[in-house]
C-alpha positions as CSV (number, residue, x, y, z in Angstrom):
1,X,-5.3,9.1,-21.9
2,X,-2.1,11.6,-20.1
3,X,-2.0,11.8,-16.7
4,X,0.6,14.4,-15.1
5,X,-0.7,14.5,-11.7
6,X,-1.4,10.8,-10.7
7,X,0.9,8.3,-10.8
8,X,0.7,4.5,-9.8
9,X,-0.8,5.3,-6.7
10,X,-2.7,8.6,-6.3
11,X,-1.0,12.3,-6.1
12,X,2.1,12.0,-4.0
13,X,5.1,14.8,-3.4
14,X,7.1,16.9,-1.6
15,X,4.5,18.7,1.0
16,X,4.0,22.8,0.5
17,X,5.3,22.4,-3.1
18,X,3.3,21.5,-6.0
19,X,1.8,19.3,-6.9
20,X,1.5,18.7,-2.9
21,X,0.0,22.5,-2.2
22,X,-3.3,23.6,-1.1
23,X,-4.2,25.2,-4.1
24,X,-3.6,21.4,-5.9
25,X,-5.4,19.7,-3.5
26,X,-8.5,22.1,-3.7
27,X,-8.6,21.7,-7.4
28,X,-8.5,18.2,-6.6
29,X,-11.2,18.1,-4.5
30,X,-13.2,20.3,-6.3
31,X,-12.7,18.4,-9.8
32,X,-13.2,14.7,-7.8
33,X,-17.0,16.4,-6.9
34,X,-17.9,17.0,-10.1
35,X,-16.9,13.8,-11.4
36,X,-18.9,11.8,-8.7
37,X,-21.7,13.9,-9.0
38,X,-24.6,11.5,-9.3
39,X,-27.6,12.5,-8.9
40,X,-29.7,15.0,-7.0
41,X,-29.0,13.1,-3.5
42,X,-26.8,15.2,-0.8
43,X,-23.3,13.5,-1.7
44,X,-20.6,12.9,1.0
45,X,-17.2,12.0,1.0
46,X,-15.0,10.5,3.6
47,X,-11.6,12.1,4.3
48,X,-9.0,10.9,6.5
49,X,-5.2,11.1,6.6
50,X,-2.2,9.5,8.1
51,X,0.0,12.0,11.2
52,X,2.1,13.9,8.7
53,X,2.4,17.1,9.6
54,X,1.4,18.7,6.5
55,X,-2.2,16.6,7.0
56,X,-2.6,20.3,8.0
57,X,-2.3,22.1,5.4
58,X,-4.0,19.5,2.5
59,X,-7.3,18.4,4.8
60,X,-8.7,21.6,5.0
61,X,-7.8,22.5,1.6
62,X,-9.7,19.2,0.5
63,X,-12.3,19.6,2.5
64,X,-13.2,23.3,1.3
65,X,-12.6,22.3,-2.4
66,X,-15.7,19.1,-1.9
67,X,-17.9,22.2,0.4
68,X,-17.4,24.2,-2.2
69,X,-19.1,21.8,-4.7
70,X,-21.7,21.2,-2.4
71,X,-20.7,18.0,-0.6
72,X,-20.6,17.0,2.9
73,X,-17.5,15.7,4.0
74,X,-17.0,13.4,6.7
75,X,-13.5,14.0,8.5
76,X,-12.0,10.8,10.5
77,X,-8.8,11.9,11.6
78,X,-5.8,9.6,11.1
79,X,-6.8,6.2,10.0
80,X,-5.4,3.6,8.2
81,X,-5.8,3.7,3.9
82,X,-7.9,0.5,4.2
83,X,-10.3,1.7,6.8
84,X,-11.0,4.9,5.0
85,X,-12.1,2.5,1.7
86,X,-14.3,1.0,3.9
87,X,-16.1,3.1,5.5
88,X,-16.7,4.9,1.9
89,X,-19.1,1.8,1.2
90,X,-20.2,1.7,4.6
91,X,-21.4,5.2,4.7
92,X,-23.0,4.9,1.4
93,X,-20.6,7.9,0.7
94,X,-19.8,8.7,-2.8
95,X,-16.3,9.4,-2.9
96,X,-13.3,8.7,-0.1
97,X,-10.3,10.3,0.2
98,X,-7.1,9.6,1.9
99,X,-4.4,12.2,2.6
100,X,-0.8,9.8,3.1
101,X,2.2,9.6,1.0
102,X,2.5,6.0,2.6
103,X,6.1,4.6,3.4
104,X,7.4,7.8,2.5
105,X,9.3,10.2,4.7
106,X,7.4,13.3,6.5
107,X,8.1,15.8,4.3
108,X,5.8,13.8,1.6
109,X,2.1,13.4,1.1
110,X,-0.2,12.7,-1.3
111,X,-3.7,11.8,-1.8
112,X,-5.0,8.9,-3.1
113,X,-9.0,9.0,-4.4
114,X,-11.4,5.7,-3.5
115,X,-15.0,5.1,-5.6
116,X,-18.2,5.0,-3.9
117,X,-17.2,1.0,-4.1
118,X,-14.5,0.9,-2.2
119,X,-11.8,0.6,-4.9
120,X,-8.8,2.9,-6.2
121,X,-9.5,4.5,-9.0
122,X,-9.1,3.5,-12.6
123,X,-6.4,5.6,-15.2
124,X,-9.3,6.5,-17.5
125,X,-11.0,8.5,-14.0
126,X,-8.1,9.9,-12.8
127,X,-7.4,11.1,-16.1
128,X,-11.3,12.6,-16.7
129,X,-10.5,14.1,-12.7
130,X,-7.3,15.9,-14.6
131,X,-9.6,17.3,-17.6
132,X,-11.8,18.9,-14.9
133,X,-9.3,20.6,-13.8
134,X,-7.5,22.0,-17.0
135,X,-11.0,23.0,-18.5
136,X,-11.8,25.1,-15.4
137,X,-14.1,24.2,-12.1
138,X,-15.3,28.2,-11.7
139,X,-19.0,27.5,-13.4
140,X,-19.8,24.3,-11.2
141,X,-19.6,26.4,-8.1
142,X,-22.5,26.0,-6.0
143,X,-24.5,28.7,-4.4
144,X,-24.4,30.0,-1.1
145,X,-27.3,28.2,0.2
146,X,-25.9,24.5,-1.4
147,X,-22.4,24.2,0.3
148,X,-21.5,21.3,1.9
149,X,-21.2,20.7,5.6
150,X,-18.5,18.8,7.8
151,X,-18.4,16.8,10.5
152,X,-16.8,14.6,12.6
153,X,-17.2,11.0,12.5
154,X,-16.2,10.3,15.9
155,X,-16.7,6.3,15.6
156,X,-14.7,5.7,13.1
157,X,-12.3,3.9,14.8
158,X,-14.7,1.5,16.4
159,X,-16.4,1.1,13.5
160,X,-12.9,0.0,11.9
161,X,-11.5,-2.3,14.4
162,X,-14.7,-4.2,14.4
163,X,-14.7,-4.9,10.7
164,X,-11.0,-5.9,10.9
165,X,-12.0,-8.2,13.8
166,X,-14.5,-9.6,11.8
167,X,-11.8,-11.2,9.6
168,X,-11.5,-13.9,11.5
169,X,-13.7,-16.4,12.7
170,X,-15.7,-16.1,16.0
171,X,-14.4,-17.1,19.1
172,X,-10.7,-16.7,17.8
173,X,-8.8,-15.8,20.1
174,X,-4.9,-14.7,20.8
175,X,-4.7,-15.4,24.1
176,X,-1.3,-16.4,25.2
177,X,0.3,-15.0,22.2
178,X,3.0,-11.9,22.3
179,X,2.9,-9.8,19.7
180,X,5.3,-6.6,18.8
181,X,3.1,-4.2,16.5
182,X,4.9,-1.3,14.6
183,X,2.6,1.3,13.3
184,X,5.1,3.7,11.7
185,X,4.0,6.4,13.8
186,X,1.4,6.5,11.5
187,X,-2.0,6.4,11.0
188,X,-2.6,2.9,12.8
189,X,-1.0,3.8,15.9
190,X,-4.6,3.8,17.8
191,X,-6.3,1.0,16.2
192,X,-3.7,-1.7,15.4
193,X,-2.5,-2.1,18.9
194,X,-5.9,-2.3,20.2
195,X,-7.4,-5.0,17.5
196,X,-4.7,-7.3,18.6
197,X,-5.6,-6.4,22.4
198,X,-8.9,-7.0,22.3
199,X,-8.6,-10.4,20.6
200,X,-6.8,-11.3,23.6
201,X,-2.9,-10.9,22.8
202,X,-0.4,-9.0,24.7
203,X,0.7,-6.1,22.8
204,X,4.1,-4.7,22.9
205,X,3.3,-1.6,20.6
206,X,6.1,1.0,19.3
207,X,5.8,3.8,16.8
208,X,2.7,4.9,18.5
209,X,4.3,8.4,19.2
210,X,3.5,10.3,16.4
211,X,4.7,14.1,16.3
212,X,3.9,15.1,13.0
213,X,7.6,14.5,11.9
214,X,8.5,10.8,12.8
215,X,6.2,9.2,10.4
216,X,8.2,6.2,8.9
217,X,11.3,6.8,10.5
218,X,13.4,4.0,11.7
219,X,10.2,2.0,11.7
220,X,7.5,0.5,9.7
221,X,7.5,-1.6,6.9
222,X,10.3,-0.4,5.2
223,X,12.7,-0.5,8.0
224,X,12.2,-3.3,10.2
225,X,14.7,-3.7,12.3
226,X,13.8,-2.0,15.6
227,X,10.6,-4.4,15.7
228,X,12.8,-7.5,15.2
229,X,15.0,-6.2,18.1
230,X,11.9,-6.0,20.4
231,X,10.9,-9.5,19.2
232,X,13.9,-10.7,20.5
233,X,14.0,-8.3,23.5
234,X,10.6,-9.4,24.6
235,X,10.9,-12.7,23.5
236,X,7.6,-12.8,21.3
237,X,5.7,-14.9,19.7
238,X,5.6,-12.9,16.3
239,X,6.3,-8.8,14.9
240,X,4.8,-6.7,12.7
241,X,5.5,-3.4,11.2
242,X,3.2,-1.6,9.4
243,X,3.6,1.3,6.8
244,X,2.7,5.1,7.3
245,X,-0.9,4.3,6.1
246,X,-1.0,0.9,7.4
247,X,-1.6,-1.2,4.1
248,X,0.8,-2.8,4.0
249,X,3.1,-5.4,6.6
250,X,6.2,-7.1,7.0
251,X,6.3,-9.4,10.0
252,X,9.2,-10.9,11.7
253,X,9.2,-14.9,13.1
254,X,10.0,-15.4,16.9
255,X,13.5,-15.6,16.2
256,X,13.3,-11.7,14.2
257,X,13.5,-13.2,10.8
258,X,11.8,-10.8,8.7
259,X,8.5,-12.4,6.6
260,X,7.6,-10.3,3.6
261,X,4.8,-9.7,1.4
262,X,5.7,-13.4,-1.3
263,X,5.7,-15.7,2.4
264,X,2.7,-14.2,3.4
265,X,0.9,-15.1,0.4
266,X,2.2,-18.2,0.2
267,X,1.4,-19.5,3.4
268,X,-2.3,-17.9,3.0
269,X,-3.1,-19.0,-0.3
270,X,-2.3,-22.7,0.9
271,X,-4.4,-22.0,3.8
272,X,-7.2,-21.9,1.5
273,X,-6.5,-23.9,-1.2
274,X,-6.8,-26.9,1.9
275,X,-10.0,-25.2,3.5
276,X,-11.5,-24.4,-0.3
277,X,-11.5,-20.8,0.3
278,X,-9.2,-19.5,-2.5
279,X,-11.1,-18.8,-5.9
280,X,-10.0,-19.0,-9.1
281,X,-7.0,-21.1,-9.0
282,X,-4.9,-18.8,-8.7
283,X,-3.2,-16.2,-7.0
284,X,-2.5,-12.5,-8.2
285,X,1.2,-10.4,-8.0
286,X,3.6,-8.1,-9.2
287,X,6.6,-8.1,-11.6
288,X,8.4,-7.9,-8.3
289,X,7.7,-11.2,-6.7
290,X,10.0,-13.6,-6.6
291,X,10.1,-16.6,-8.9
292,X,9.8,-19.2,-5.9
293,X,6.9,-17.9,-5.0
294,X,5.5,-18.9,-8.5
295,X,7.4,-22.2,-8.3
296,X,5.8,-23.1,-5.0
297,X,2.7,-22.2,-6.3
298,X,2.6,-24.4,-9.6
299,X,3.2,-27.2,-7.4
300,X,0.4,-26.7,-5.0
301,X,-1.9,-26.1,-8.9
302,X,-2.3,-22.6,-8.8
303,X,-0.9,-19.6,-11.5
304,X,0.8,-17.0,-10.2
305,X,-1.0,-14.1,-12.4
306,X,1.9,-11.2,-12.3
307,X,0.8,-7.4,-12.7
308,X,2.1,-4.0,-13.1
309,X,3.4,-2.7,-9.8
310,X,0.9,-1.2,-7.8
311,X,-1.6,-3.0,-5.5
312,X,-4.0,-1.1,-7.8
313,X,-3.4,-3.4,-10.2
314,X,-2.6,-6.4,-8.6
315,X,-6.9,-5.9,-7.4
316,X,-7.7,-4.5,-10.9
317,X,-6.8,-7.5,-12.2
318,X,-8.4,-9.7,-9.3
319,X,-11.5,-8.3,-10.0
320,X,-11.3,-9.3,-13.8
321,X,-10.5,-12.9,-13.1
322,X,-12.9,-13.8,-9.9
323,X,-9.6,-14.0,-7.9
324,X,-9.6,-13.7,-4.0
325,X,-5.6,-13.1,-3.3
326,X,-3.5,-10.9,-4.3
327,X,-0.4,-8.7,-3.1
328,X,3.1,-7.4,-3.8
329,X,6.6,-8.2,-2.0
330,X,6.8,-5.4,-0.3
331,X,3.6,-6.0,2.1
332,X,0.7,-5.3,0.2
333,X,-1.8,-8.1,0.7
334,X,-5.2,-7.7,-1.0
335,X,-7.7,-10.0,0.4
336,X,-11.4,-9.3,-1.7
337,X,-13.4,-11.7,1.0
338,X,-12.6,-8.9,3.1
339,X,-11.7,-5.7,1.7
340,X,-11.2,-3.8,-1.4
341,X,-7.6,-2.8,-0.5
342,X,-4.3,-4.1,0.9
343,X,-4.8,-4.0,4.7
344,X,-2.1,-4.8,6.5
345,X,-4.1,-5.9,9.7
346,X,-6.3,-8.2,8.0
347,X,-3.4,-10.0,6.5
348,X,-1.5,-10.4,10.0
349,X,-4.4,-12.0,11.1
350,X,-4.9,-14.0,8.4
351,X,-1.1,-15.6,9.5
352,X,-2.2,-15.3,12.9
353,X,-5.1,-17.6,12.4
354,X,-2.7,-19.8,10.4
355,X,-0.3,-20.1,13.3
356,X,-3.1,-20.6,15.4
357,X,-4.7,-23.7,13.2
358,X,-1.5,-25.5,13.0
359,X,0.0,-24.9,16.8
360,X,3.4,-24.2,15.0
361,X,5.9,-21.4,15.5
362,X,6.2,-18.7,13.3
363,X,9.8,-19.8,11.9
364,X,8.6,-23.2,10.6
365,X,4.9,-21.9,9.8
366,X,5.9,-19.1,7.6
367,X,9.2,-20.3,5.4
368,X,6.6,-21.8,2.9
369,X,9.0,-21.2,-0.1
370,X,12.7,-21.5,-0.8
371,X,13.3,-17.6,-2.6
372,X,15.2,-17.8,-5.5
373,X,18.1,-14.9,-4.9
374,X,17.1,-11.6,-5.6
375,X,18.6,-8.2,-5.8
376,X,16.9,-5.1,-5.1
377,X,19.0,-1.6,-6.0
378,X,17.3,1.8,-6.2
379,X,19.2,4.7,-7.4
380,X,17.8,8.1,-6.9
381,X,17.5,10.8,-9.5
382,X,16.5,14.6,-10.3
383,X,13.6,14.5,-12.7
384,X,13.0,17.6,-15.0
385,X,10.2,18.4,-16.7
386,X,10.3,17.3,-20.4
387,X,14.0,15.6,-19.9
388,X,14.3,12.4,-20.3
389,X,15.4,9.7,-17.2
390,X,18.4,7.9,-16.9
391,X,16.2,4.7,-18.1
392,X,16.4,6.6,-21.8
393,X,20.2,6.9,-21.9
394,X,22.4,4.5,-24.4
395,X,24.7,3.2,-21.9
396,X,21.8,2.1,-19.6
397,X,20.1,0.2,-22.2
398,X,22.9,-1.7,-23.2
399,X,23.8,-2.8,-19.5
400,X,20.1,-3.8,-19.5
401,X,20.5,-5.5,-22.9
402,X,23.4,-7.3,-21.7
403,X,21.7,-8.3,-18.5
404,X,19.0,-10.0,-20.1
405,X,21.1,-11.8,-22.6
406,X,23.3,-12.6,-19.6
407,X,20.2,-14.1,-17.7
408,X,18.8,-15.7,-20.7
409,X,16.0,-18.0,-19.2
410,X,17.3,-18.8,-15.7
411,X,16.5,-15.2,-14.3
412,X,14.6,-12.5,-14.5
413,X,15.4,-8.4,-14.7
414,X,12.8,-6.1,-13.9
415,X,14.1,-2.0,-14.1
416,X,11.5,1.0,-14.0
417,X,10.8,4.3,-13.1
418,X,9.4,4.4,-9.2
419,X,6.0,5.7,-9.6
420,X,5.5,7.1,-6.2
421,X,9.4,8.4,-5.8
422,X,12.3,9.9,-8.0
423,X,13.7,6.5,-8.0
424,X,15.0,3.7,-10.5
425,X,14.3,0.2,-9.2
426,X,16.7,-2.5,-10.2
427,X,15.8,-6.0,-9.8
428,X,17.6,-9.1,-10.9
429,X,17.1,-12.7,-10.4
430,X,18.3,-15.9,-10.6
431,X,19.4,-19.1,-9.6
432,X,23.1,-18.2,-9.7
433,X,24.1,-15.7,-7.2
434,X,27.1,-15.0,-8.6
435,X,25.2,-14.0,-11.8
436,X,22.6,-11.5,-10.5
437,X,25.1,-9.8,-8.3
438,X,27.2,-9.2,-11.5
439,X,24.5,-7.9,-13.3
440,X,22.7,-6.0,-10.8
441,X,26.1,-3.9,-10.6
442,X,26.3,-3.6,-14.0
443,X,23.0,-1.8,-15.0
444,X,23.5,0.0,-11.1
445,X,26.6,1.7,-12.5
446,X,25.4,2.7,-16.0
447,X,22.2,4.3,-14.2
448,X,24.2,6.1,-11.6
449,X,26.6,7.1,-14.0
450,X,23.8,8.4,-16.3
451,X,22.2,10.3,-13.3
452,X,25.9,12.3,-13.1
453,X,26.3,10.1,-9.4
């Protein structure tokens, strides 16, 4: 099973260059058709995209490639990743698609491919998607009279922020609460502010300008700081950035601590471990989570089942096990009561309904677990085709090597290839910070050094 266009989480690149062109992302379409053709039924998909510019250029490509095969698509416009899985089961449609390179920057995208369930796709699909492709899509053309048609599913945001409302229990309410909401300039920037508004908070909102170019920059989940500066500013209760796509969230405490993805589960998964909601005994993450998150958790009874990184793992492997939690560091909270991807708004309101339960503030509610110290290090690096990556050269496996000796069984060291960037990710940790600082600039030199930087 090769893959060469997918990687851990859809097709992603640099926009207007392949595999990010319009000719890719028609094959795309065109092959996704035929492998969800089932039956003799008019077949649908769903298609929406964050505010990238370059939405422009891939949506109508997508959407001639699934006309072209005789499908109706169903455009909704920029809307978050999660609401686009949704409303593929909704709609009984048979395939959704959703055109966002995520926390990237603008000049990115990427589309990532949903089942008529709901749920990312598997590698053994993507893969059969890729074999349509290379054997040729010419002879599954349909005739003239058999195209698809498109529309415009005008409701889609309503239909969205009612199923996110629907998270919580009736009759909740924020009223009296302030809450700072960062949508990334992205693709929430309509419906997050207003979910929170019509529970009855008031909303601060920034990154709601989207031009087409601002997507992610200085905002969102993966730079946080100008929504802990409003916290403060506005004196609010609690912040939340969101990602380009909205799947993900980092929230900040009333006094702009920053709460990420480990804390969130944390605090959830003993919210319903006490109310007898969480299933399985256990809780579902990455390689990347810290090890006091799994500490805190074997206390409380529960495994921490780790994964691959990818929240497409993290809710492959949810599903296997009858597990109901599930999410990475970074902000990706999978919640399966609720939906069949990370969704960023569902989890803020799962904390929100936390909060709200126990009367306390933010800071005391959410520092559920002492981290263990934890170094993150990415170092950037030119791929070419058929070369291999730094990760491959000598000196770098030797500073890896002697990192793990180093470590021995009080840390951990976690280095891979970025699937969704031309990155290496370092991570080391430990009890001693001393230790992990040491080695974290140890394999960070050997990398860079093996990358010619």
């Amino acid at each position: 099973m090769t893959r060469t266009l997918f990687g851990t989480d859809g097709i992603r690149g640099t926009a207007n260059r392949e595999p990010m062109t319009a000719d890719t992302a028609l094959k795309v379409a065109m092959a996704t058709a035929l492998q969800f053709h089932r039956g003799n039924h008019r077949h649908q998909v769903v298609i929406g995209k964050d505010t990238r510019l370059s939405g422009y250029l891939l949506e109508p490509a997508m959407t001639a490639g699934f006309v072209a095969m005789g499908v109706d698509v169903m455009l909704v416009g920029p809307m978050p990743t999660p609401a686009v899985a949704m409303l593929t089961r909704s709609l009984r449609a048979d395939v959704g698609v959703m055109i966002s390179a995520s926390h990237n920057p603008f000049e990115d995208n990427g589309i990532k491919l949903f089942g008529p369930d709901g749920y990312k796709l598997s590698d053994e699909v993507e893969a059969a998607i890729e074999r349509h492709i290379t054997n040729g899509l010419g002879d599954h053309l349909v005739a003239s009279a058999d195209l698809g048609r498109t529309r415009r599913l005008e409701d889609a945001p309503g239909r969205y922020i009612e199923f996110v409302k629907g998270s919580v229990p009736r009759g909740f309410s924020l009223e009296g609460m302030k809450i700072v909401v960062d949508c990334a300039n992205g693709a929430a920037y309509k419906v997050a502010p207003r979910v929170l508004w019509e529970l009855g908070a008031e909303v601060v909102d920034i990154g709601t300008q989207p031009d087409g170019l601002n997507i992610n920059r200085d905002c969102g989940a993966t730079a946080t700081q100008a929504m802990r500066d409003r916290v403060l500013a506005e004196d609010a209760d609690l912040g939340l950035s969101l990602d380009g796509d909205a799947d993900r969230v980092i929230l900040a405490d009333e006094r702009g601590q920053p709460i990420d993805g480990d804390q969130i589960m944390a605090l959830i998964a003993r919210e319903w471990l006490e109310s007898g909601r969480l299933s399985g005994s256990g809780v579902v993450a990455t390689l990347m989570s810290n090890l006091g998150l799994e500490r805190y958790l074997s206390g409380l009874g529960l495994t921490l089942h780790r994964t691959a990184v990818g929240d497409r793992y993290v809710v492959e492997h949810m599903r296997e096990h009858a597990l109901n939690l599930g999410g990475e560091q970074s902000g990706h909270l999978v919640m399966s009561d609720y939906a069949t991807t990370g969704d960023g708004l569902i989890a803020a309101l799962q904390v929100l309904a936390a909060l709200h339960r126990s009367g306390a503030r933010a800071s005391e509610a959410t520092r559920v677990f002492d981290p263990v110290p934890q170094l993150l290090r990415n170092v950037r690096y030119r791929p070419v085709d058929g070369q291999p990556t730094p990760l491959d050269a000598a000196p770098v496996r030797a500073a890896i090597a002697a990192g793990e000796d180093r470590l021995d069984r009080l840390g951990r060291l976690v280095i891979r290839k970025s699937g969704t960037e031309p990155l290496i990710r370092i991570m080391v940790e430990g009890d001693d910070q001393g230790v992990i600082t040491d080695v974290a600039a140890n394999i960070e030199g050997a990398v860079r050094a093996a990358t010619g930087g």
